[in-house]
C-alpha positions as CSV (number, residue, x, y, z in Angstrom):
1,X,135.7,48.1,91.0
2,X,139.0,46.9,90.6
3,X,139.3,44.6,87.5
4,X,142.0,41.8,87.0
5,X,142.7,40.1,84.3
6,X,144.9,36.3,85.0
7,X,147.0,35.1,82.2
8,X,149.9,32.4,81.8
9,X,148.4,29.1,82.5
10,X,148.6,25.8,80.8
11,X,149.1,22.0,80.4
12,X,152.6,21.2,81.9
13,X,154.5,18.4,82.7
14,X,155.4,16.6,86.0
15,X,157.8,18.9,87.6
16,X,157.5,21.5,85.0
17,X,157.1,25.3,85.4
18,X,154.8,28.5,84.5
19,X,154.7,32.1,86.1
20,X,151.0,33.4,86.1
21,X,150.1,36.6,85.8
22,X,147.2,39.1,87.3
23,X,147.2,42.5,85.4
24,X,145.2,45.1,87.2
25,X,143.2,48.2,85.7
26,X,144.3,50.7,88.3
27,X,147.7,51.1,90.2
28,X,149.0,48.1,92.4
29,X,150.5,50.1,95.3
30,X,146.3,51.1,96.5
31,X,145.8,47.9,96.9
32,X,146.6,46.6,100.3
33,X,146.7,42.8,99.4
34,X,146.6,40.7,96.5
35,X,146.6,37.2,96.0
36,X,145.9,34.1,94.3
37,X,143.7,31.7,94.5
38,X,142.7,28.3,93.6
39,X,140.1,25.9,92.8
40,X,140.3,22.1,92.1
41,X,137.5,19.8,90.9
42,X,135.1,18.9,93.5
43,X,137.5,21.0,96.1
44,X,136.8,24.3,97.4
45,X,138.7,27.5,96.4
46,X,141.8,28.1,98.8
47,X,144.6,30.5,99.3
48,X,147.8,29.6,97.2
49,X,149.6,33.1,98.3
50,X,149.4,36.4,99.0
51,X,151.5,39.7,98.8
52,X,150.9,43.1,100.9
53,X,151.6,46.2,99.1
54,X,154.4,46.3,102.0
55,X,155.9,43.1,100.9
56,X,154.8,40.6,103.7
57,X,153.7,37.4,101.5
58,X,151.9,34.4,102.8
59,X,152.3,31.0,101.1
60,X,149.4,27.7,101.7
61,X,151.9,25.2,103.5
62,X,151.7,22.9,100.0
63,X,153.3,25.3,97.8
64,X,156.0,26.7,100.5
65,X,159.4,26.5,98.9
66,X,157.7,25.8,95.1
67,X,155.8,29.2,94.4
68,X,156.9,32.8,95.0
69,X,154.4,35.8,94.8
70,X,155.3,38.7,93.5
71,X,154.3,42.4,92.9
72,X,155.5,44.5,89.9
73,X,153.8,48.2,90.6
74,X,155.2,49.9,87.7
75,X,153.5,47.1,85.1
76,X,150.9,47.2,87.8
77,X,150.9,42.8,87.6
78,X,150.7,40.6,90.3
79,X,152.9,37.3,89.6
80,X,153.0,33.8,90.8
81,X,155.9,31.9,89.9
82,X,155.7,28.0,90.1
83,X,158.3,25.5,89.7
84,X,158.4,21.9,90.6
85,X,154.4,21.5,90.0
86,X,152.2,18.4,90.7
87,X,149.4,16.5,89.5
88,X,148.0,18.1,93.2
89,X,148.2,21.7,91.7
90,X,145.8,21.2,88.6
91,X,143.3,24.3,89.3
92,X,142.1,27.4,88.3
93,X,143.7,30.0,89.6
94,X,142.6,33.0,90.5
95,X,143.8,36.7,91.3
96,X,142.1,38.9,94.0
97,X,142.6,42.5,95.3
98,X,141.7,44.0,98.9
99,X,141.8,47.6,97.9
100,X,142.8,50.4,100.3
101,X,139.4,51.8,100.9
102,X,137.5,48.4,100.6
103,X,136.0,45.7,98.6
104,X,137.4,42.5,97.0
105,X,137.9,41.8,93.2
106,X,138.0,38.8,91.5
107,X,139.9,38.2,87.7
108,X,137.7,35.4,85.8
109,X,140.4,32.6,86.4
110,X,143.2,30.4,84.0
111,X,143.1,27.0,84.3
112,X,146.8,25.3,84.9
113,X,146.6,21.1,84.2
114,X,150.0,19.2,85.6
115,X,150.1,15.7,84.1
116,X,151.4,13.1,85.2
């Protein structure tokens, strides 16, 4: 079992910016796809973005152009960089890994608030 550990949320502003990241106990390269997550109140959990350990990222069409997901295998960390955030992206966030040789890990979450 993989574990991840999410880290750099917060309250921030209208417009405002953090970079989140997803430290991982075991080398990033094994695992074939990471991601991140989110979960609102009352709304289900949905894809924010995702990274292949090739590169090939996939943004949700409401962050497109706002967020970039990255993957630093030396520190072993997953990032998610956000800038120009909205009331709309208050959530939890979390990190998830598709190992190689299969499974799915979760981190426990970090809760990001945008006010208005």
């Amino acid at each position: 079992q993989v574990q991840l550990v999410e880290s750099g949320g917060g309250l921030v502003q209208l417009g405002g910016s953090l970079r989140l990241s997803c430290a991982a106990s075991i080398n990033i390269f094994s695992l074939h796809t990471m991601g991140w997550y989110r979960q609102a109140p009352g709304k289900q959990l949905g894809l924010v973005a995702s990274m292949t350990n090739g590169g090939s990222a996939t943004y949700a069409d409401s962050v497109m152009g706002r967020f970039a997901i990255s993957r630093d295998n030396a520190k072993k960390t997953m990032y998610l960089q956000m800038n120009s955030l909205k009331p709309d992206d208050t959530a939890v966030y979390y990190c998830n890994a598709l190992p190689a040789w299969g499974g799915n890990s979760w981190g426990k979450g970090t809760l990001v608030t945008v006010s208005s």
